[in-house]
C-alpha positions in Angstrom: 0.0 0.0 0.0 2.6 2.1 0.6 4.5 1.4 -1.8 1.2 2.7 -4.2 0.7 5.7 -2.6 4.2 7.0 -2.9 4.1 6.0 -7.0 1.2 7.6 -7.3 2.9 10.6 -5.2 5.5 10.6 -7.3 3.7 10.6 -10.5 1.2 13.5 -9.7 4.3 15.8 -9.1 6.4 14.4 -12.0 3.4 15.7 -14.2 3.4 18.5 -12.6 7.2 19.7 -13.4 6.9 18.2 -16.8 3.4 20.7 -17.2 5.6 23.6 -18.4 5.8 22.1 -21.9 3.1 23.4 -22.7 4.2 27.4 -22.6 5.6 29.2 -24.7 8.0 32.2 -23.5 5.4 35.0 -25.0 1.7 33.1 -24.7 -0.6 31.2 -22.8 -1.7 27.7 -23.8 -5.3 26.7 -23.9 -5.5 23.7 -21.2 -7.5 21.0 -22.1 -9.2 18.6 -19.6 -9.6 15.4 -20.1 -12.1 13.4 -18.6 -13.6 9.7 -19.4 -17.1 9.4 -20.5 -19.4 6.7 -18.4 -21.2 6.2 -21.9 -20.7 7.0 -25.6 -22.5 10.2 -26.4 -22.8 10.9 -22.5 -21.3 13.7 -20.9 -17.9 13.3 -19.4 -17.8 13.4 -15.6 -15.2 14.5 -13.8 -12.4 12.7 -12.6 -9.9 13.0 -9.8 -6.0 13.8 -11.4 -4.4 11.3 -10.0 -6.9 8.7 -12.1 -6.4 10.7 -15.6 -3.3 9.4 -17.3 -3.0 12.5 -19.4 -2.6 16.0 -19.3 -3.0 18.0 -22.5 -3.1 21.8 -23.8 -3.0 23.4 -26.8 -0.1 25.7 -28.0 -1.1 28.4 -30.5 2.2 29.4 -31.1 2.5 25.8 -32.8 -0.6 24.9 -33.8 -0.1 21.8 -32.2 -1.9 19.6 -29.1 0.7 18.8 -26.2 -0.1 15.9 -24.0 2.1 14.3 -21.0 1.3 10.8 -19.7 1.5 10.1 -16.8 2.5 6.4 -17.5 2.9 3.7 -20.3 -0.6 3.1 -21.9 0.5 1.1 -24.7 -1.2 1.4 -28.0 -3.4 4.4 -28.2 -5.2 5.4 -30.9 -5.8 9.6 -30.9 -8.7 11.3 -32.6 -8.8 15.1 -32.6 -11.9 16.6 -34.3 -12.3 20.1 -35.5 -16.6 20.3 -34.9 -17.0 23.5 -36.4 -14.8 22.7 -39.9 -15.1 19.0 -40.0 -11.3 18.6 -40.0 -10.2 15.1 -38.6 -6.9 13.8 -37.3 -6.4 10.5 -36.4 -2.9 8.4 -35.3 -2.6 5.7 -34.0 0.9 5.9 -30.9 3.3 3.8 -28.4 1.7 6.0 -25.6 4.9 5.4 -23.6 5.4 7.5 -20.6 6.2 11.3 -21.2 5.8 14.0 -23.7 3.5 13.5 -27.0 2.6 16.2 -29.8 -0.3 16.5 -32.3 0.1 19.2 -35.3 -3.7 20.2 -36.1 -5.0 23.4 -38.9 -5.0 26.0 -35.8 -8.7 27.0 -37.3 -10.6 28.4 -35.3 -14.0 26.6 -33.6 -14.2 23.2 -31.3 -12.0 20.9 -30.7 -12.5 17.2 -29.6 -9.5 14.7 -28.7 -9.8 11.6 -27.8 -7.3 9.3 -26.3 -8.7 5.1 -27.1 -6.6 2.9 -25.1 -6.1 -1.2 -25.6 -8.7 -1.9 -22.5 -11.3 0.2 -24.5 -11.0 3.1 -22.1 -11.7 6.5 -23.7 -10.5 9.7 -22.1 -12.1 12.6 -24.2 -11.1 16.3 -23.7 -12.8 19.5 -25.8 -11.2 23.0 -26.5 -12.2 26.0 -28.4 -9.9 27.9 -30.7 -10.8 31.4 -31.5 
């Protein structure tokens, strides 16, 4: 028990040193949380941090989605939607443990991602781009 608590310790505040990826010296990213939904088409409830595998923003000076995991989750296939345009990414990654980028248009409207993992959990997160 123990020794799970102080790995889960130390993950929570290795995400949070590694967070800083995600600015830039002269903007401010658009976080982007990320939360599992209990049912396709449902609406994503909340989770506590420390049971989210992945923290994500958007950097405008790039155009691109950053995303940290926490740990390995294997084969994950990632879906980022544009809702307003249509536009569609989709890759399929070794989500090993650390940093992870995904280039998208930068066009403005809503953003989905979504993170599929090999035990069929989804973790979805939404963003708007103006």
């Amino acid at each position: 028990m123990k020794r799970n608590l102080c790995f889960s310790l130390i993950a929570i505040v290795a995400a949070a040193i590694c967070s800083p990826i995600c600015f830039a010296d002269d903007e401010t990213p658009t976080p982007i949380t990320i939360n599992i939904p209990d049912n396709p088409g449902d609406t994503p409830v909340l989770r506590s941090p420390a049971l989210i595998p992945i923290e994500a923003c958007y950097n405008s000076g790039i155009s691109t989605i950053l995303a940290y995991f926490i740990y390995d989750l294997g084969r994950v296939s990632v879906e980022i939607e544009n809702q307003t345009t249509g536009d569609f990414v989709q890759v399929v990654i070794n989500g090993t443990q650390g940093d992870h980028s995904f280039l998208i248009s930068g066009d403005s409207g809503v953003y989905e991602i979504s993170f599929k993992l090999p035990n069929q959990i989804v973790y979805v997160g939404t963003f708007e781009i103006e």
